[in-house]
PyMOL Python script that loads the backbone (N, CA, C, O; Angstrom):
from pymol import cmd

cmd.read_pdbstr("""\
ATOM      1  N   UNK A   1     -39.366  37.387  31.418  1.00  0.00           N
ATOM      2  CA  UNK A   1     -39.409  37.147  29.998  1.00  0.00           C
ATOM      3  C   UNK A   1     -38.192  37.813  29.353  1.00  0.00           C
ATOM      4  O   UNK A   1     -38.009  39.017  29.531  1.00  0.00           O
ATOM      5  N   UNK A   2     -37.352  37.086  28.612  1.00  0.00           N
ATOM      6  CA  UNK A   2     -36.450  37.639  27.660  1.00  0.00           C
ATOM      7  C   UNK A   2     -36.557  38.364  26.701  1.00  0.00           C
ATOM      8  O   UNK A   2     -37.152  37.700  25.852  1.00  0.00           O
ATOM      9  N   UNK A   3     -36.297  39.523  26.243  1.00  0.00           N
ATOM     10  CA  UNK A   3     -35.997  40.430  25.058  1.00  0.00           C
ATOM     11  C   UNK A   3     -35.575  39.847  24.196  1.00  0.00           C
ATOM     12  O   UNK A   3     -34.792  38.919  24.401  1.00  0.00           O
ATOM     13  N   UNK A   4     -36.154  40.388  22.343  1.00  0.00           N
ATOM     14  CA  UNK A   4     -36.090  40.175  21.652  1.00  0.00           C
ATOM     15  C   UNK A   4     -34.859  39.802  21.636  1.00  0.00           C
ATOM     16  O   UNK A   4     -34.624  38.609  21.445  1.00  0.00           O
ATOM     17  N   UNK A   5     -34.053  40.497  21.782  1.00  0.00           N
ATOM     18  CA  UNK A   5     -32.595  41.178  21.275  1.00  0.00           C
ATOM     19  C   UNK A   5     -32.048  39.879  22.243  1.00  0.00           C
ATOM     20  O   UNK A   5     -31.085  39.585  21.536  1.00  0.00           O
ATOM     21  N   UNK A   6     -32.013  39.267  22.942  1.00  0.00           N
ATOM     22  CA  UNK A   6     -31.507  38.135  23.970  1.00  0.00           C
ATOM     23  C   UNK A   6     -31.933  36.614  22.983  1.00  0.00           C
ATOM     24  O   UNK A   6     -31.453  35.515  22.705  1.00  0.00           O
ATOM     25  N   UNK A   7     -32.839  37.233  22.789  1.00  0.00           N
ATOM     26  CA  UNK A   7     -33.276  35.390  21.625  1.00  0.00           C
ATOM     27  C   UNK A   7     -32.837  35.861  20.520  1.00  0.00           C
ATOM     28  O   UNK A   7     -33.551  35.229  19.741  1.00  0.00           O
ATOM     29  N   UNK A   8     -32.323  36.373  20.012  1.00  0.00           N
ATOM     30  CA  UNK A   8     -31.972  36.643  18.537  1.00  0.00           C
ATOM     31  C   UNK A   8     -30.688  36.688  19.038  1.00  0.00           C
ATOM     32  O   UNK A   8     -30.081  36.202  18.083  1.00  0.00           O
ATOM     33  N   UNK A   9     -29.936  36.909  19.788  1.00  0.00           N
ATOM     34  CA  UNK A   9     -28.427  36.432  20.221  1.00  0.00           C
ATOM     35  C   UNK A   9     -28.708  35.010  20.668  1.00  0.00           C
ATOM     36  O   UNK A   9     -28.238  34.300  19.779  1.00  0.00           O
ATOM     37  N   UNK A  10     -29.266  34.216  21.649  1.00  0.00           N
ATOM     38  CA  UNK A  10     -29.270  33.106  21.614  1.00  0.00           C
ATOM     39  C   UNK A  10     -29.428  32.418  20.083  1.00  0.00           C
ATOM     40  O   UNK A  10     -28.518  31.744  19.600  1.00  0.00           O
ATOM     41  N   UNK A  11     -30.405  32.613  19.543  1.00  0.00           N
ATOM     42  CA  UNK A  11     -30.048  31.910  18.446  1.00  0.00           C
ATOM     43  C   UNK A  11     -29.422  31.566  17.329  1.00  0.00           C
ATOM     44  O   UNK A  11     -29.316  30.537  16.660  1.00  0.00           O
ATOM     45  N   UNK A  12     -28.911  32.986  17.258  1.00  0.00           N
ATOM     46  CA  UNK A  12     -27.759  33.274  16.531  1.00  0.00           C
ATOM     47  C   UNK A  12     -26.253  32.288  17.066  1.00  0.00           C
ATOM     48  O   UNK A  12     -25.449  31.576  16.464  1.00  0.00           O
ATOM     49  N   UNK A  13     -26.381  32.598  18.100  1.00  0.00           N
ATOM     50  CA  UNK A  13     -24.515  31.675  19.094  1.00  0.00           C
ATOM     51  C   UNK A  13     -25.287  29.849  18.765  1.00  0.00           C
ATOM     52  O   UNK A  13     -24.543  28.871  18.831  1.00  0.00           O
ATOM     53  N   UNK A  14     -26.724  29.702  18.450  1.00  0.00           N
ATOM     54  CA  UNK A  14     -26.833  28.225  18.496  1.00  0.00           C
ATOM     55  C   UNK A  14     -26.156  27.820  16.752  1.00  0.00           C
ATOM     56  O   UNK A  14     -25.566  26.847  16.281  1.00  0.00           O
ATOM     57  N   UNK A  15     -26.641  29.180  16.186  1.00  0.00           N
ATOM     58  CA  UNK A  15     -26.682  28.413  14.811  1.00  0.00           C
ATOM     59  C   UNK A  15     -24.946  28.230  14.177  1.00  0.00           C
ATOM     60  O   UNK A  15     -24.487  27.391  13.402  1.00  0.00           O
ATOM     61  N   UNK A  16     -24.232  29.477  14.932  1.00  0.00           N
ATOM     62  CA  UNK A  16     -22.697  29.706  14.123  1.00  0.00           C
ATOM     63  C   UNK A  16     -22.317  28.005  15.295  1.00  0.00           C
ATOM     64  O   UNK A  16     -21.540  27.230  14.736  1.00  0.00           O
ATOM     65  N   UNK A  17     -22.663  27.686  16.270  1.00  0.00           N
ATOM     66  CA  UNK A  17     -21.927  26.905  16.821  1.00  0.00           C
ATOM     67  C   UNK A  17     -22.743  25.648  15.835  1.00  0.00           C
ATOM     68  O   UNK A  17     -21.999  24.691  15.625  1.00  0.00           O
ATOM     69  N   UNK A  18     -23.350  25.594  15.566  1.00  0.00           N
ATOM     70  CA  UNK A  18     -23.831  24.359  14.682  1.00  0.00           C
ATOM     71  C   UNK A  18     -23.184  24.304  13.402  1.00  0.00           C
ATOM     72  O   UNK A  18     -23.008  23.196  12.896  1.00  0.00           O
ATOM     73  N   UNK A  19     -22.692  25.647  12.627  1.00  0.00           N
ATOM     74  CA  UNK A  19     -22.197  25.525  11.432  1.00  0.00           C
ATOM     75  C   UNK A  19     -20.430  25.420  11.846  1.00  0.00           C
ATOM     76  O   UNK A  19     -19.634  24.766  11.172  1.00  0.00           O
ATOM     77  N   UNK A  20     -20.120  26.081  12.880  1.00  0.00           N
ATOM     78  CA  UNK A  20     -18.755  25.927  12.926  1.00  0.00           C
ATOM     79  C   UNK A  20     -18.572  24.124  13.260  1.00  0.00           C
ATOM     80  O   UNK A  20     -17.746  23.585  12.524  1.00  0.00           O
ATOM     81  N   UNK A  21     -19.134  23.379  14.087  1.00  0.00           N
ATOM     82  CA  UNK A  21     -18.988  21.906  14.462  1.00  0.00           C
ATOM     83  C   UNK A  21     -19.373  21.700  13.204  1.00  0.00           C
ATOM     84  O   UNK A  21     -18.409  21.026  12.841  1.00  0.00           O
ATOM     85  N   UNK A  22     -20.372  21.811  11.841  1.00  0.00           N
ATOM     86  CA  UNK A  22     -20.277  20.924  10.994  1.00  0.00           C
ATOM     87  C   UNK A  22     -18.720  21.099  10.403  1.00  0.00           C
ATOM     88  O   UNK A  22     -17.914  20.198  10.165  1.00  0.00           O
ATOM     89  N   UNK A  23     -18.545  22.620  10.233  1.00  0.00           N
ATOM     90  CA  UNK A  23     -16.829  22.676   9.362  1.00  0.00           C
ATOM     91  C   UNK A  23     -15.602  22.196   9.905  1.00  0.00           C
ATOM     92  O   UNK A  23     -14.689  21.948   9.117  1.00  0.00           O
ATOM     93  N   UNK A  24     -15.420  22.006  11.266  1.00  0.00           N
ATOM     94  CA  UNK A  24     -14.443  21.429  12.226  1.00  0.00           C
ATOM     95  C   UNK A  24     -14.420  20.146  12.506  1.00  0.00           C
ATOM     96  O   UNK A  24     -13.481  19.666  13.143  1.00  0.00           O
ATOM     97  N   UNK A  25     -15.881  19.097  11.888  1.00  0.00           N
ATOM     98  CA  UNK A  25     -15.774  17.904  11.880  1.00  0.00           C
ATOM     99  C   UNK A  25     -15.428  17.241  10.408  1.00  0.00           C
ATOM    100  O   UNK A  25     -14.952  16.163  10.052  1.00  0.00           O
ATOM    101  N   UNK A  26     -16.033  18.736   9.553  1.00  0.00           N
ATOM    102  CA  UNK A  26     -15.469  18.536   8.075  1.00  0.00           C
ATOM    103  C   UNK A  26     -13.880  18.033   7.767  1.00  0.00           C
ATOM    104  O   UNK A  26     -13.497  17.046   7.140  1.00  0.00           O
ATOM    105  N   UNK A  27     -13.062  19.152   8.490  1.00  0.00           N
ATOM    106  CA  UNK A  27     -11.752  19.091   8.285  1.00  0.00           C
ATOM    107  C   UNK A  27     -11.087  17.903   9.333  1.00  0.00           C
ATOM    108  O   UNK A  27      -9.986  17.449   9.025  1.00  0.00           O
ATOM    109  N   UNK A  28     -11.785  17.395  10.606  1.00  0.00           N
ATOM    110  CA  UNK A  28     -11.297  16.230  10.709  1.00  0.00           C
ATOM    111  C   UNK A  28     -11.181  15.544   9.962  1.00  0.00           C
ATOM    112  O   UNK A  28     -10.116  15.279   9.405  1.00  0.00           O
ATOM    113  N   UNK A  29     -12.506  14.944   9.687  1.00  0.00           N
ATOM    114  CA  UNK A  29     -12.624  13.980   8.618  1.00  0.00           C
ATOM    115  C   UNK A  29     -11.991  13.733   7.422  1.00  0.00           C
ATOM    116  O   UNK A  29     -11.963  12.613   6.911  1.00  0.00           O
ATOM    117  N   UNK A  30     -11.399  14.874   6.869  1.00  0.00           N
ATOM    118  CA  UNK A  30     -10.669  15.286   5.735  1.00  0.00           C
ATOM    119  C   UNK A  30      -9.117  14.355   6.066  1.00  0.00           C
ATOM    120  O   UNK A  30      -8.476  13.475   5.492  1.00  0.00           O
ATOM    121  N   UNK A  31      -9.011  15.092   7.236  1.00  0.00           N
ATOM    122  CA  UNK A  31      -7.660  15.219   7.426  1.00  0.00           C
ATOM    123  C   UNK A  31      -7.376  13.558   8.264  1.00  0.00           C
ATOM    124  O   UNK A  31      -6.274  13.361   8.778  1.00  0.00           O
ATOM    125  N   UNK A  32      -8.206  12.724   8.307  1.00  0.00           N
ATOM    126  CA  UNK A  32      -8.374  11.521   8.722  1.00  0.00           C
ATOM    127  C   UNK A  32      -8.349  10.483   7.364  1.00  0.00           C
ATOM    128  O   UNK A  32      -7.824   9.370   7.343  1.00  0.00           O
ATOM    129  N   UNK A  33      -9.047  11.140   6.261  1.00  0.00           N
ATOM    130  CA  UNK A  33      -8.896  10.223   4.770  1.00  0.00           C
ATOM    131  C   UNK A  33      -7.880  10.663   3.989  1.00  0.00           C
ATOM    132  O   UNK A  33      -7.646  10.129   2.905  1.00  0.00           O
ATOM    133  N   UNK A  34      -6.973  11.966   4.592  1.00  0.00           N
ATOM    134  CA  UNK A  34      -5.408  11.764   4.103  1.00  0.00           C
ATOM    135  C   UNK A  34      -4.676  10.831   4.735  1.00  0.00           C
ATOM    136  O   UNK A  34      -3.993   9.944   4.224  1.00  0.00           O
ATOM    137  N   UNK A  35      -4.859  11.085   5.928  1.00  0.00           N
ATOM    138  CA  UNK A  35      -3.464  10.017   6.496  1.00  0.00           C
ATOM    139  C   UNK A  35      -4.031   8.496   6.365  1.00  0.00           C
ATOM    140  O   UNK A  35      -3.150   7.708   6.707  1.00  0.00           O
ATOM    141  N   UNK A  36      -5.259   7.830   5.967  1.00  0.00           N
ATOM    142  CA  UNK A  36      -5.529   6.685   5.482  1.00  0.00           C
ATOM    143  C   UNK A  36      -4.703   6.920   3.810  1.00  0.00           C
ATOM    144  O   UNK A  36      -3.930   6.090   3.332  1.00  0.00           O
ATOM    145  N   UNK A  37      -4.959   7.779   3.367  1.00  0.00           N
ATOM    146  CA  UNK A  37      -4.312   7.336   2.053  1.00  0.00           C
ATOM    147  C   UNK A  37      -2.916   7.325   1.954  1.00  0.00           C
ATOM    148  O   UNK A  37      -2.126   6.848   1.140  1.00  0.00           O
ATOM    149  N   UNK A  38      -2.794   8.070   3.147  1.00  0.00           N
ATOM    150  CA  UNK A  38      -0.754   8.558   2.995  1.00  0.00           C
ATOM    151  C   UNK A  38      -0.130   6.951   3.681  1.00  0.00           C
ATOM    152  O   UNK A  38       1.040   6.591   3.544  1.00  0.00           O
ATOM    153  N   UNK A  39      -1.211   6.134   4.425  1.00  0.00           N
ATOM    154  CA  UNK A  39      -0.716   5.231   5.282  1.00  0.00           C
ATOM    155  C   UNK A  39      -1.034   3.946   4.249  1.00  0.00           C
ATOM    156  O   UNK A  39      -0.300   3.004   4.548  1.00  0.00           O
ATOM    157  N   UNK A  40      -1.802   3.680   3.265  1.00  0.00           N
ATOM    158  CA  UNK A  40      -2.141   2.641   2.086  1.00  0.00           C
ATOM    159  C   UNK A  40      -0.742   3.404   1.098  1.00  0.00           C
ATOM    160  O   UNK A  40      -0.022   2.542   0.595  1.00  0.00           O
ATOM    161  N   UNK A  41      -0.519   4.178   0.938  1.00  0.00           N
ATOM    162  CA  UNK A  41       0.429   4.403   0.049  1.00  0.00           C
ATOM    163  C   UNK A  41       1.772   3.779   0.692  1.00  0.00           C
ATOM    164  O   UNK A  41       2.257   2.877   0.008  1.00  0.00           O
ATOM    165  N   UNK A  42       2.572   4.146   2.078  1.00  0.00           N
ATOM    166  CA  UNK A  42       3.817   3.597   2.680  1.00  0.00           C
ATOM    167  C   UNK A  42       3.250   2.449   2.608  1.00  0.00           C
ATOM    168  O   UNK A  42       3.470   2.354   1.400  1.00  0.00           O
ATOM    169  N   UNK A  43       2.486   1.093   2.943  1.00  0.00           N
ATOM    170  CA  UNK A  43       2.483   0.624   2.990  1.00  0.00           C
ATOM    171  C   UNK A  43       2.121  -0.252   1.394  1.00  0.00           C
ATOM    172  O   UNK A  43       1.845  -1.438   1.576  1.00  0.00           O
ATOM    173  N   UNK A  44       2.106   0.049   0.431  1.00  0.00           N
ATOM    174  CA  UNK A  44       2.318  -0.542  -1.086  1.00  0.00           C
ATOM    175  C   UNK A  44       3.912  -0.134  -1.237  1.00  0.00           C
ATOM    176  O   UNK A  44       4.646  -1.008  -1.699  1.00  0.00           O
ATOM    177  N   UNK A  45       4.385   0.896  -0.946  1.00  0.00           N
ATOM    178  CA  UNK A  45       5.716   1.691  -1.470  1.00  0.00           C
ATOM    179  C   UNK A  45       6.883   0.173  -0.414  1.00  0.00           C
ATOM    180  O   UNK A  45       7.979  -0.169  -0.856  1.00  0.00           O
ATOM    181  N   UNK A  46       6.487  -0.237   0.451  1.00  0.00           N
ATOM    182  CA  UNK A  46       7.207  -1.046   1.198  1.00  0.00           C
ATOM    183  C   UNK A  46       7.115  -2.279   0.759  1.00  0.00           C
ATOM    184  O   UNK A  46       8.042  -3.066   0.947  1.00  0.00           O
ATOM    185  N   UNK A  47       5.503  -2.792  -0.171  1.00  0.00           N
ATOM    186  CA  UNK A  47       5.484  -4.163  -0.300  1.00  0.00           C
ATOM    187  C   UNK A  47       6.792  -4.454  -1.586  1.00  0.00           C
ATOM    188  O   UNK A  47       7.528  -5.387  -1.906  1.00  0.00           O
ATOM    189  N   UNK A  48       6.469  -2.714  -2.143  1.00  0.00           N
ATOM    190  CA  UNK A  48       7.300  -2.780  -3.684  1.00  0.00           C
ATOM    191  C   UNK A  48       8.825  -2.795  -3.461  1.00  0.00           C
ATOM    192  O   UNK A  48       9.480  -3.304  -4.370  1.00  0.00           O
ATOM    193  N   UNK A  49       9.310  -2.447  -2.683  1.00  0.00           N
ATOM    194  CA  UNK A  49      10.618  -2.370  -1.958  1.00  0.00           C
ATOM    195  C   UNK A  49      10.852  -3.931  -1.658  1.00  0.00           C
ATOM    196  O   UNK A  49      11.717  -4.459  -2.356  1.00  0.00           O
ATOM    197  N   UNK A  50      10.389  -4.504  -0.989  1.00  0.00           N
ATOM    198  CA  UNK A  50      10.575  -6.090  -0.625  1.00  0.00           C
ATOM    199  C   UNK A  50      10.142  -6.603  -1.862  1.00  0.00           C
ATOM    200  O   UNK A  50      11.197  -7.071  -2.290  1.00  0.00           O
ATOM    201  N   UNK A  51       9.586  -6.748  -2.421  1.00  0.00           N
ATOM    202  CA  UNK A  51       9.215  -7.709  -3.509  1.00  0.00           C
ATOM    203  C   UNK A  51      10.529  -7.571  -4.753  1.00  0.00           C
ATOM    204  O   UNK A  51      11.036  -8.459  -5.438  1.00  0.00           O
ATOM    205  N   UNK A  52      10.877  -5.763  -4.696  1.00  0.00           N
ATOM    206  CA  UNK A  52      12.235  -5.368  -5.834  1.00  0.00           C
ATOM    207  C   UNK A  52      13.308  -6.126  -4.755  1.00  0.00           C
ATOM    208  O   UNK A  52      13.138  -7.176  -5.374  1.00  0.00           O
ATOM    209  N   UNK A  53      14.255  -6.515  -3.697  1.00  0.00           N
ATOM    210  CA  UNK A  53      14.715  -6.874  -2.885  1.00  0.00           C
ATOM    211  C   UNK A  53      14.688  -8.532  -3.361  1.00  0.00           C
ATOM    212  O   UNK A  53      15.434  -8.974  -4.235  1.00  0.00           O
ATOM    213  N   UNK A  54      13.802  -9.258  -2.703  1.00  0.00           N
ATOM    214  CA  UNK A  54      13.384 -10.128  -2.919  1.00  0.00           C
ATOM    215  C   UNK A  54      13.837 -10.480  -4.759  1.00  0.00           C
ATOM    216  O   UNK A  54      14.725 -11.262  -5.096  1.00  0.00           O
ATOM    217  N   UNK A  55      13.375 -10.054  -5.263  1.00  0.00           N
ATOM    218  CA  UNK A  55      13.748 -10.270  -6.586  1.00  0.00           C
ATOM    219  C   UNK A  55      15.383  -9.843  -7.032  1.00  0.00           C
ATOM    220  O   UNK A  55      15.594 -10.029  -8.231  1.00  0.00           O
ATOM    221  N   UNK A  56      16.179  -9.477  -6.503  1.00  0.00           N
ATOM    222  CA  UNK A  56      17.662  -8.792  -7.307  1.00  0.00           C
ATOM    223  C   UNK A  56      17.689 -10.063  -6.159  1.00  0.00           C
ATOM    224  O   UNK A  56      17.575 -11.153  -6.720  1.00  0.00           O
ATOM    225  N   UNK A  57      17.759 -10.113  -5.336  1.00  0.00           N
ATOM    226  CA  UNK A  57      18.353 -11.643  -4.172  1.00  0.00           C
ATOM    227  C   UNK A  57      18.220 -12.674  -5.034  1.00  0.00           C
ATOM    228  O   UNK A  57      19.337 -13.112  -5.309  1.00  0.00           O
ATOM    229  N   UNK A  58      17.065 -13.453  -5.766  1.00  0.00           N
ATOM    230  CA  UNK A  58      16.796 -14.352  -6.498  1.00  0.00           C
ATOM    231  C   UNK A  58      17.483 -14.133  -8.010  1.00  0.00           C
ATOM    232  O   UNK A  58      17.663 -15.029  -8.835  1.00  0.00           O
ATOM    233  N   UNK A  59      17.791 -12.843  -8.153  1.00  0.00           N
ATOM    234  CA  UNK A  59      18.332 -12.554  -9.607  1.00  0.00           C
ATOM    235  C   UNK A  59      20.067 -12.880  -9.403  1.00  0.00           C
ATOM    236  O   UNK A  59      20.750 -13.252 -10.357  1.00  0.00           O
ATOM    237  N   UNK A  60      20.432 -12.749  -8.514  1.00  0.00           N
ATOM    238  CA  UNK A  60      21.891 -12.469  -8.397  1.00  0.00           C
ATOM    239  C   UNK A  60      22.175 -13.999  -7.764  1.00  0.00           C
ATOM    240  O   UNK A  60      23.248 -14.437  -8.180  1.00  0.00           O
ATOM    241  N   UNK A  61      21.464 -14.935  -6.843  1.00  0.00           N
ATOM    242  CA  UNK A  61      21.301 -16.650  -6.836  1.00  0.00           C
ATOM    243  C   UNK A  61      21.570 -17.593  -8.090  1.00  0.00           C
ATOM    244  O   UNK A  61      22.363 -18.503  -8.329  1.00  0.00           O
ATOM    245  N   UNK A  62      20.291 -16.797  -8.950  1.00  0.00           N
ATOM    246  CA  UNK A  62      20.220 -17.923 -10.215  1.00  0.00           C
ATOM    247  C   UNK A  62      21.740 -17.622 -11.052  1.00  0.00           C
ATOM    248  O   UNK A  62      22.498 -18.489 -11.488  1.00  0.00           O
ATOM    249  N   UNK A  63      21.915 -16.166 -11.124  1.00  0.00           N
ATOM    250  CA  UNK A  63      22.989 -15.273 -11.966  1.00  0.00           C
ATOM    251  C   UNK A  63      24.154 -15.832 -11.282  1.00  0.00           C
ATOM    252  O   UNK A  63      25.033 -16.263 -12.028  1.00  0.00           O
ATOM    253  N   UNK A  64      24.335 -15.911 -10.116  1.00  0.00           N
ATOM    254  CA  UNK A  64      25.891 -16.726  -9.353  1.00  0.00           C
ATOM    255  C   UNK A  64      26.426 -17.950  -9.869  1.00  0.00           C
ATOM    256  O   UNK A  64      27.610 -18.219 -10.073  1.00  0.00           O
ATOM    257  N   UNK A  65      25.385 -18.676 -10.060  1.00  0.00           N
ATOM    258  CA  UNK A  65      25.707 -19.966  -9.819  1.00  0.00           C
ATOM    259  C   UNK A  65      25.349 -20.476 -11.498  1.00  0.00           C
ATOM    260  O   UNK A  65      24.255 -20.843 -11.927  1.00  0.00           O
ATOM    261  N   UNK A  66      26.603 -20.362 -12.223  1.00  0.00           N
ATOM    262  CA  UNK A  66      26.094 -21.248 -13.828  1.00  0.00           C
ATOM    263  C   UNK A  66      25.966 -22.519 -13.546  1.00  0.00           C
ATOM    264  O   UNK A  66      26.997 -22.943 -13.025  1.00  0.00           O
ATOM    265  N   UNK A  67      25.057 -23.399 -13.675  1.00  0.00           N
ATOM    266  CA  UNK A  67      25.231 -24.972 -13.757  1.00  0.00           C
ATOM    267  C   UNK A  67      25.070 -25.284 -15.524  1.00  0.00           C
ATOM    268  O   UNK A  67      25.528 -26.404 -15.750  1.00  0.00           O
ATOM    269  N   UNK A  68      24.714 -24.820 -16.406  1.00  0.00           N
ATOM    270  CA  UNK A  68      25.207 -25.373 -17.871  1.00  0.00           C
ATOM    271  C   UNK A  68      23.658 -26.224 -17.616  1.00  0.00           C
ATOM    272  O   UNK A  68      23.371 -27.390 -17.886  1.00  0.00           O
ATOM    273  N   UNK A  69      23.117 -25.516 -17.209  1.00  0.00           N
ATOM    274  CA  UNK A  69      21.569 -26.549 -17.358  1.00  0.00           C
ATOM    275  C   UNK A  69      20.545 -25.696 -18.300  1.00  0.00           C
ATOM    276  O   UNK A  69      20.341 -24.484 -18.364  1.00  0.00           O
ATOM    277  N   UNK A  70      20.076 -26.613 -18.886  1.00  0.00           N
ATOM    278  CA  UNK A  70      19.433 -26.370 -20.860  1.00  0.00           C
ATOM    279  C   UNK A  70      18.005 -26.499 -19.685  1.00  0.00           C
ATOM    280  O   UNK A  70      17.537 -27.292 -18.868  1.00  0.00           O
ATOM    281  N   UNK A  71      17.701 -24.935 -20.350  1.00  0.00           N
ATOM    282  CA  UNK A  71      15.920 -25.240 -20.036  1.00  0.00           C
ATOM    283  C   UNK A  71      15.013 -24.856 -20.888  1.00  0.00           C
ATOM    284  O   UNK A  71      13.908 -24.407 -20.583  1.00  0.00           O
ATOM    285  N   UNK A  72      15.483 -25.030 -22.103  1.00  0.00           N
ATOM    286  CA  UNK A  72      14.834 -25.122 -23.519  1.00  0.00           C
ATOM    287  C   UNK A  72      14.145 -26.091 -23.951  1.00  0.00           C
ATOM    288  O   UNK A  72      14.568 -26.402 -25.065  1.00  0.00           O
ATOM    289  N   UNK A  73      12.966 -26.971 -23.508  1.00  0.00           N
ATOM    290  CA  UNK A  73      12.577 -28.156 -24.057  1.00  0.00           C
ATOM    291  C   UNK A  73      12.944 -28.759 -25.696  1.00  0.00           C
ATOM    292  O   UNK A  73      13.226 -29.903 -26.050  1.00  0.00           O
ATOM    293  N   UNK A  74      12.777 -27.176 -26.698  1.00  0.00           N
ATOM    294  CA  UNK A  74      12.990 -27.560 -27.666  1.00  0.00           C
ATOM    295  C   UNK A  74      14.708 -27.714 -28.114  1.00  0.00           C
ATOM    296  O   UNK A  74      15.078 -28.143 -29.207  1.00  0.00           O
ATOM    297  N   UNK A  75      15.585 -27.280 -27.051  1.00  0.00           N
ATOM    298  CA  UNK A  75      16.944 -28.197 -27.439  1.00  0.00           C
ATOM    299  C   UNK A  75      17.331 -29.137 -27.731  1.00  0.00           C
ATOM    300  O   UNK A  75      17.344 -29.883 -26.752  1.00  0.00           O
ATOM    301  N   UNK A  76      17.712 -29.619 -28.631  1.00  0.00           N
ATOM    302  CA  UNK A  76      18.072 -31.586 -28.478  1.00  0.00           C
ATOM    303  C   UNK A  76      18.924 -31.780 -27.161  1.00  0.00           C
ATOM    304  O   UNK A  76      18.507 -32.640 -26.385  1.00  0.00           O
ATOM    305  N   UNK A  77      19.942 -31.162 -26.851  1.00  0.00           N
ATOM    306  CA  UNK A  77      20.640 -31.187 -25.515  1.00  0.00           C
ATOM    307  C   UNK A  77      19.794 -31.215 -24.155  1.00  0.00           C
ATOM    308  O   UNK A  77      20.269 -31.400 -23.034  1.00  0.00           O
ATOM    309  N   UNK A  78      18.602 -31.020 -24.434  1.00  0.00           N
ATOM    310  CA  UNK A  78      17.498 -31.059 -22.727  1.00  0.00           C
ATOM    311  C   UNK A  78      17.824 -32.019 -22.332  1.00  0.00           C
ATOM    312  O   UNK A  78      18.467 -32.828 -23.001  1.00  0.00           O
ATOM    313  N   UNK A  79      17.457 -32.204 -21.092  1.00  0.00           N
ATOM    314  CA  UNK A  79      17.784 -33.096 -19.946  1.00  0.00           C
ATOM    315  C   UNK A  79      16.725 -32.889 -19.015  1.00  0.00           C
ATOM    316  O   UNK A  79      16.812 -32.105 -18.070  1.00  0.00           O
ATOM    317  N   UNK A  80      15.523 -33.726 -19.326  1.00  0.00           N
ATOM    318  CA  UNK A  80      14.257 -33.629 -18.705  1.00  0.00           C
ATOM    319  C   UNK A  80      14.534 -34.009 -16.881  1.00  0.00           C
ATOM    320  O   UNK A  80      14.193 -33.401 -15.866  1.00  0.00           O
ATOM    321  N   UNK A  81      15.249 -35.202 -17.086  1.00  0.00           N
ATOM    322  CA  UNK A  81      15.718 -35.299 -15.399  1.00  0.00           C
ATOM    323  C   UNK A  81      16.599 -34.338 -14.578  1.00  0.00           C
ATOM    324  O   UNK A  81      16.332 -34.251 -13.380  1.00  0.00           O
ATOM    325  N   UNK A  82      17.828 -33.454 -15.174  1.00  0.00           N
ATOM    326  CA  UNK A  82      18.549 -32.712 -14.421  1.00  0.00           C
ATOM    327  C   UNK A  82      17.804 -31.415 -14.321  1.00  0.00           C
ATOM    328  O   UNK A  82      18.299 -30.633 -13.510  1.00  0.00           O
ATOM    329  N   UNK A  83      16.531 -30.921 -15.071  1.00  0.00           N
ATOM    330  CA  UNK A  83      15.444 -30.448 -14.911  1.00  0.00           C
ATOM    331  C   UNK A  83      14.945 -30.405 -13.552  1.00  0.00           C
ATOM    332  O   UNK A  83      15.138 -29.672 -12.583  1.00  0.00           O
ATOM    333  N   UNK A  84      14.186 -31.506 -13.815  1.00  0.00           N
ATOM    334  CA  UNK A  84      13.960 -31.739 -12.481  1.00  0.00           C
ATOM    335  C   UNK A  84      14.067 -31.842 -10.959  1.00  0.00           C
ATOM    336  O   UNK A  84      13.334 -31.726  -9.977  1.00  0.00           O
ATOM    337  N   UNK A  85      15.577 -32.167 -11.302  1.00  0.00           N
ATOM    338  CA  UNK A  85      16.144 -32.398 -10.062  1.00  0.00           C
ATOM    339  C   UNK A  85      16.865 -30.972  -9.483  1.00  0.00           C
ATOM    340  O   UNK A  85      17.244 -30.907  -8.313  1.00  0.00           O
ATOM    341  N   UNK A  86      16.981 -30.080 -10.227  1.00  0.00           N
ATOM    342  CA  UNK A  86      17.272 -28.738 -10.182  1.00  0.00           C
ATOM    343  C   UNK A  86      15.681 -27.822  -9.430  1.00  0.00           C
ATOM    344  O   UNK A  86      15.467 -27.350  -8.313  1.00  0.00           O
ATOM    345  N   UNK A  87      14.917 -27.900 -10.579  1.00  0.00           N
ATOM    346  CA  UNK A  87      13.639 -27.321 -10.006  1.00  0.00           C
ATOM    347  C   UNK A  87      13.277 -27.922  -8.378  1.00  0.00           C
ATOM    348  O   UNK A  87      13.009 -27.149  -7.458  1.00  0.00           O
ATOM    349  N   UNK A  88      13.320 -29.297  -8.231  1.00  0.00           N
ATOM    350  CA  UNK A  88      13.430 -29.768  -6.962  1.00  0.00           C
ATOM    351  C   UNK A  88      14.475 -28.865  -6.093  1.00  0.00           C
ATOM    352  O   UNK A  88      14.272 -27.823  -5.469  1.00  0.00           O
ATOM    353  N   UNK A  89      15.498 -29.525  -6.247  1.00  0.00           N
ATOM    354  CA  UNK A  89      16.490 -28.246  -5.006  1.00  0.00           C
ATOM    355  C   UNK A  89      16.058 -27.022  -4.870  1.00  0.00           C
ATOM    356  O   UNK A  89      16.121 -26.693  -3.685  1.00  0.00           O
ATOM    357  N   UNK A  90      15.662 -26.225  -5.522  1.00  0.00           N
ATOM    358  CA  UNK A  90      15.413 -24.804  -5.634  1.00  0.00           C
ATOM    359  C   UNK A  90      14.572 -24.969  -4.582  1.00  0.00           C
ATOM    360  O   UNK A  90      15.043 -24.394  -3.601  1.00  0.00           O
ATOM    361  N   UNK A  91      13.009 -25.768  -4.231  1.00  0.00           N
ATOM    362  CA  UNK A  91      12.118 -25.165  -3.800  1.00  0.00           C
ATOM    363  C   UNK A  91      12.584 -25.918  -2.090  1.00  0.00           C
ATOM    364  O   UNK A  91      11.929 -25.630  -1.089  1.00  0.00           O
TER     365      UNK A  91
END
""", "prot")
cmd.dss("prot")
cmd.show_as("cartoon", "prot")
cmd.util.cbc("prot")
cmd.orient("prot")
């Protein structure tokens, strides 16, 4: 038969090892819903990078090239067909 003093150390080493695994799975976990957020963040910071990219490419296309084309409907000078045929090429 075991002594007091032997179960009151056994149970003692059960309980710190039960509270230390809850705090050591705590700080996994922690440290698992940073790098999800640090990894959703590079990955918006990159869509915004290509999309700013993407856009000065299309800004500096339309900006290159003057064609003298009226896209004012309310101009008398419009030209509903060279309209068109412009918006066509583009796509």
């Amino acid at each position: 038969m075991a002594s007091t003093g032997v179960n009151v150390l056994r149970w003692s080493a059960l309980g710190l090892g039960v509270f230390y695994g809850i705090y050591h799975q705590s700080k996994i976990s922690a440290k698992d819903k940073l790098d999800q957020i640090n990894q959703e963040y590079a990955h918006k910071e990159e869509l915004i990078k290509k999309a700013k990219e993407e856009y000065s490419r299309r800004q500096a296309a339309f900006s290159g090239k003057p064609s003298g084309l009226i896209t004012n409907p309310e101009d008398p000078k419009f030209d509903l067909e060279a309209f068109l045929k412009a918006k066509a090429e583009e796509k």
